[in-house]
C-alpha positions as CSV (number, residue, x, y, z in Angstrom):
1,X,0.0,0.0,0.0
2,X,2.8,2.4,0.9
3,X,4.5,1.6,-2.3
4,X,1.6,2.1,-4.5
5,X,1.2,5.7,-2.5
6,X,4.7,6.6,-3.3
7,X,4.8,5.6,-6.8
8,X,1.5,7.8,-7.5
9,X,3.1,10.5,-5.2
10,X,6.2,10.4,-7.6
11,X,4.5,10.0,-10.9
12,X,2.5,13.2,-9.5
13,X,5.8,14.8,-9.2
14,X,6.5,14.0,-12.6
15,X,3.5,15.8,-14.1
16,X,3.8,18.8,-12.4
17,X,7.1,19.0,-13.2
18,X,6.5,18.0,-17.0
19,X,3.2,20.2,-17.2
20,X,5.1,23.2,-17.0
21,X,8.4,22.6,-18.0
22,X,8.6,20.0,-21.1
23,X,12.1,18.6,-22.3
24,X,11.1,20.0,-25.8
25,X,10.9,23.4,-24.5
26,X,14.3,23.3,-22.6
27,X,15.9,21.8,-25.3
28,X,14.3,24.7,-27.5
29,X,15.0,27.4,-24.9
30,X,19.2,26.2,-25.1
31,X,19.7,26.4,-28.6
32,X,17.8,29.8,-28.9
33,X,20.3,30.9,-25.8
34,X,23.2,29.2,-28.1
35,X,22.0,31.0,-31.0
36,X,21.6,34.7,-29.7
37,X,24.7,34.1,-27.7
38,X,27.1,33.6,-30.5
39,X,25.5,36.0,-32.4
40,X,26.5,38.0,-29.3
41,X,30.1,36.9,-29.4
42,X,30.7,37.3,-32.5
43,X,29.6,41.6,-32.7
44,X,31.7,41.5,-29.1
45,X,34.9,40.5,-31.7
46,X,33.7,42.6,-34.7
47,X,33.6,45.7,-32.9
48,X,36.2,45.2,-30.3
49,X,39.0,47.8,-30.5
50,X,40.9,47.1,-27.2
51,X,44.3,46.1,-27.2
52,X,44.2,42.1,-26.4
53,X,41.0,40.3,-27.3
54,X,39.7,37.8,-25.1
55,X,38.1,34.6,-27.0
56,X,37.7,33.1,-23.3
57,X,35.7,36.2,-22.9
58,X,33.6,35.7,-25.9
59,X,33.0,32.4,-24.5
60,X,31.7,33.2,-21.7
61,X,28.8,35.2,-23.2
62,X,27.6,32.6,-25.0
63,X,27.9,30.5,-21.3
64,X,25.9,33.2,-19.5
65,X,23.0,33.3,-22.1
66,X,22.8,29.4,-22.3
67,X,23.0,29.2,-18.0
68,X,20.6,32.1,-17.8
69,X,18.0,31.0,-20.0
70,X,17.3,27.7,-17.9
71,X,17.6,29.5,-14.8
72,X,14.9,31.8,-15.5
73,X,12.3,29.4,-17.4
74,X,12.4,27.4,-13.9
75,X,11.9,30.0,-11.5
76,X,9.4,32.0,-13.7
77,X,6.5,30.2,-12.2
78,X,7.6,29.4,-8.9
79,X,7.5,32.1,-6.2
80,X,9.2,30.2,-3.4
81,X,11.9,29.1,-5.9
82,X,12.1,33.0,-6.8
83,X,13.0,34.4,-3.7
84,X,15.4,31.3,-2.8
85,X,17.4,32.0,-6.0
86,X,17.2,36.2,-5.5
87,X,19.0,34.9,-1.9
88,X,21.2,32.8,-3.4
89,X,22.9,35.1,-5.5
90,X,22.6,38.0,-3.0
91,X,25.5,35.8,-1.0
92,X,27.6,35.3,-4.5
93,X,31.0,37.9,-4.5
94,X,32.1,38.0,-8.3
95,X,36.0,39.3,-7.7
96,X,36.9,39.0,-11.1
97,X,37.9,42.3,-12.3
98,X,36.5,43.8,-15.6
99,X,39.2,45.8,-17.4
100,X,36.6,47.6,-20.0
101,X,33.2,49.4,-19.4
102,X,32.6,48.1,-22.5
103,X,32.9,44.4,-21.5
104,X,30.5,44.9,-18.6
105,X,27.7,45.8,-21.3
106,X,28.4,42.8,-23.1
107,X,27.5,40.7,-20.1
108,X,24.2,42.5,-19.4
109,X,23.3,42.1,-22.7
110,X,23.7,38.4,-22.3
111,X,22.4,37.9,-19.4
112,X,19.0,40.0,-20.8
113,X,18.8,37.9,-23.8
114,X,18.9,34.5,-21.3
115,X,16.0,36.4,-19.5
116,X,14.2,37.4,-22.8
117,X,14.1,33.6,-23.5
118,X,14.2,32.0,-20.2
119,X,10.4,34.0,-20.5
120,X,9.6,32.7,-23.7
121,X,9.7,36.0,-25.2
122,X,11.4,35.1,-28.6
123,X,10.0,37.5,-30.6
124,X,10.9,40.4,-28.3
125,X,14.4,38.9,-27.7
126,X,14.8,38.6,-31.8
127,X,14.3,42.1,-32.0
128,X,16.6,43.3,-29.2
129,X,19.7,41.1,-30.3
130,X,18.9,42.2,-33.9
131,X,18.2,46.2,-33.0
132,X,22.0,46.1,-30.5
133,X,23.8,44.2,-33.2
134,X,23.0,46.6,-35.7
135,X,24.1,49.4,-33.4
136,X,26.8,48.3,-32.3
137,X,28.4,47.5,-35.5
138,X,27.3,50.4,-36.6
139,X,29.7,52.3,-34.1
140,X,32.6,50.2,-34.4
141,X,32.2,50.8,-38.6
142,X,32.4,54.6,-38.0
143,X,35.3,54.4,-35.2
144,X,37.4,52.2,-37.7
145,X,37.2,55.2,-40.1
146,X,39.0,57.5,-37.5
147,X,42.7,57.4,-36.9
148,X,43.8,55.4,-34.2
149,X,45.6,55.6,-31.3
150,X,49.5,55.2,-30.4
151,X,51.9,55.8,-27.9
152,X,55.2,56.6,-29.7
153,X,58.3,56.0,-27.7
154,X,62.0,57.2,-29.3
155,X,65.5,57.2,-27.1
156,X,68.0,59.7,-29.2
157,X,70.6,61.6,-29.2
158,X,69.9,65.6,-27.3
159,X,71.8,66.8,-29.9
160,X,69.0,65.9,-32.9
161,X,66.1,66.6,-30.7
162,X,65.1,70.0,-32.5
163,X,65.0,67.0,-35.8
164,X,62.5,64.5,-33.7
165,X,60.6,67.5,-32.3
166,X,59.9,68.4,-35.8
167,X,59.1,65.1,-37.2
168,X,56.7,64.2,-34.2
169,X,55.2,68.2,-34.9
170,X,54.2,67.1,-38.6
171,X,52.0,64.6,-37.0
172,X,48.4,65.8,-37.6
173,X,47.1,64.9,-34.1
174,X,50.0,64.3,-31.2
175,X,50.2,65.1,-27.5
176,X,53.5,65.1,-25.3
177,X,53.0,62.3,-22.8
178,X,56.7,62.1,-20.9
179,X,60.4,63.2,-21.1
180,X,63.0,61.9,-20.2
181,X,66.6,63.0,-20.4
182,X,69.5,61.1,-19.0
183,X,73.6,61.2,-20.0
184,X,72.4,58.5,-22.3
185,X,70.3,60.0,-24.3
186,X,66.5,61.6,-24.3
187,X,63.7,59.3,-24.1
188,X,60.3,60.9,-25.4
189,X,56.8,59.1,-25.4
190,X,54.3,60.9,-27.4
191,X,50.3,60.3,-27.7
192,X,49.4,60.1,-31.4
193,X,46.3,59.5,-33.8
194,X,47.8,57.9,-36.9
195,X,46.2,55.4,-39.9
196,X,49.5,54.1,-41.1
197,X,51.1,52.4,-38.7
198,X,54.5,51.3,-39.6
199,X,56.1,54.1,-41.8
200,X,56.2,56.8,-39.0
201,X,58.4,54.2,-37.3
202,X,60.5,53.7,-40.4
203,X,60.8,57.5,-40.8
204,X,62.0,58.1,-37.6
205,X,64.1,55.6,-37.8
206,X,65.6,57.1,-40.8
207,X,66.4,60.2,-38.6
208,X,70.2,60.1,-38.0
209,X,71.0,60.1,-34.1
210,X,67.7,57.7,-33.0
211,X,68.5,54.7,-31.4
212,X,65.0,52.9,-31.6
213,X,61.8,53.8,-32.0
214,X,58.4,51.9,-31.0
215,X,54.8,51.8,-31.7
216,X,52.2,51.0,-29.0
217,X,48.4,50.3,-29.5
218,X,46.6,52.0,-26.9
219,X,42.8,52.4,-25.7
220,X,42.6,56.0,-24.8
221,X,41.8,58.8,-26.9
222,X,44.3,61.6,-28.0
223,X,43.7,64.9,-26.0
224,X,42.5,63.1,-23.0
């Protein structure tokens, strides 16, 4: 008797489970948070402009769509399982550091797509994943048609530094970052907007009385 009262308690269980939360609609509910989140990824590399891209990073907003999406489709009609889950991350201490403003939109945007399906709101989640990606590569389109920006380092000789001041001068946008000057020589690091890259190396290098010369990608913006 007590086994047939178990087995009816945990087929019970089963269709409760299954009435509102169906293996087609999980499985359905992943690939959607697969979908949008490499669509995600893959804007986060087309307009990234940093200095070092991360492809764990990318990775891991695809993860946070996919692990979002389930989380939400399961707690989205269970109040008691709400507030337990709102607890349980209330305790959680993320202490990885995020280097980029930019990066920490990225992973809002993820985890609001996860939401946006976890609810079964495709349609509205098709739109916003379409309507961001189009912005976004929209703005990285018109920042790769500006000059970018370099920190130019040169050691030389203080005897040709009226010939380096006037080459760095003909530079259309430049900014005097540090100086220094030593028995050795003069070490000068300037801020510079530039499109070609290599030949203002090669020029100054052509300068008689430079020792090196060096090009350095950086995220800041000239005049800053």
């Amino acid at each position: 008797m007590q086994s047939i009262i178990n087995d009816a308690s945990v087929n019970e269980w089963f269709s409760l489970q299954m009435a509102s939360l169906t293996p087609m609609k999980m499985v359905l509910a992943l690939v959607a948070g697969f979908v949008v989140g490499l669509i995600i990824a893959l804007v986060y590399r087309k307009a990234f402009r940093g200095v070092l891209y991360s492809p764990s990073f990318a990775t891991t907003l695809v993860m946070l769509c996919m692990i979002t999406t389930p989380v939400v489709m399961c707690i989205k009609s269970n109040i008691a399982l709400s507030m337990g889950m709102v607890g349980a991350l209330s305790i959680v201490r993320f202490r990885t550091a995020v280097k980029d403003p930019m990066d920490t939109a990225y992973m809002f945007w993820s985890l609001t797509m996860g939401i946006l399906l976890g609810a079964e709101l495709y349609t509205i989640a098709l739109v916003v994943v379409a309507g961001i990606s189009v912005a976004m590569l929209g703005m990285a389109f018109f920042r790769l048609r500006t000059p970018n920006t370099f920190l130019l380092v040169t050691h030389y000789e203080a005897d040709v530094e009226d010939d380096v001041m006037d080459f760095v001068r003909r530079i259309k946008v430049q900014r005097l970052r540090s100086k220094t000057v030593t028995p050795g020589g003069v070490e000068l690091t300037v801020e510079v907007q530039l499109r070609e890259r290599f030949d203002v190396v090669n020029k100054l290098m052509n300068t008689p009385g430079v020792h090196n010369a060096t090009l350095i990608a950086c995220q800041s913006e000239a005049g800053n």
